[in-house]
N, C-alpha and C positions, 0 to 999 in steps of 0.2 A: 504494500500500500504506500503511497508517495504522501509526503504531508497534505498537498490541495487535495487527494482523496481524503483522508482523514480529518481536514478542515470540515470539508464538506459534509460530511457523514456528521461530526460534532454539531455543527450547524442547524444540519434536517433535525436531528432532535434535539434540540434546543427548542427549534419551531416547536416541535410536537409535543415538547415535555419542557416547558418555561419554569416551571419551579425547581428543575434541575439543577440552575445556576448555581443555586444554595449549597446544594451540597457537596460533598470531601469527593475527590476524584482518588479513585485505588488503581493497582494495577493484581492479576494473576500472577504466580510466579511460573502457571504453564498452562496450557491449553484444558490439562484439568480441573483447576483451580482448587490446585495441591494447598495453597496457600495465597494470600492477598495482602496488600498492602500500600498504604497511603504513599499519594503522588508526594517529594517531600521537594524536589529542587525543580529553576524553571527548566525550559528545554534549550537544549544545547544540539551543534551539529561536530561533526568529527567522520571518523574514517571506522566504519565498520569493516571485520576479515571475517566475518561469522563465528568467532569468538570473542574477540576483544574489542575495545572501543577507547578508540584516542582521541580527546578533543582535541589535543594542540596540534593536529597532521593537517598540512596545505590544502589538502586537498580529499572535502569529506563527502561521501557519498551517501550518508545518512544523518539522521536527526535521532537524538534520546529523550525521551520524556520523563525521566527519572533519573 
């Protein structure tokens, strides 16, 4: 998913769920939601390798939300 899809998507339901705003935004720690946990830093971009994540690299291919 690219951030303007994910803007997007946050967006639509916003529209559809306005009281939303209010509340804590969490994250899954996996697709099962083995565990959860509050968004706690803003988003940053950096260089994803599909394991590690460097914000200080020139040149970043990805965005983190936590």
């Amino acid at each position: 998913m690219t951030l303007k899809q994910y803007i997007d998507s946050i967006n639509e339901f916003v529209k559809q769920n306005p009281e939303a705003l209010d509340l804590h935004v969490i994250h899954a720690s996996d697709d099962e939601g083995n565990s959860f946990h509050l968004i706690h830093y803003p988003i940053s971009k950096g260089l994803f390798n599909g394991y590690d994540y460097d914000m200080g690299n020139e040149s970043p291919n990805a965005v983190c939300i936590n």
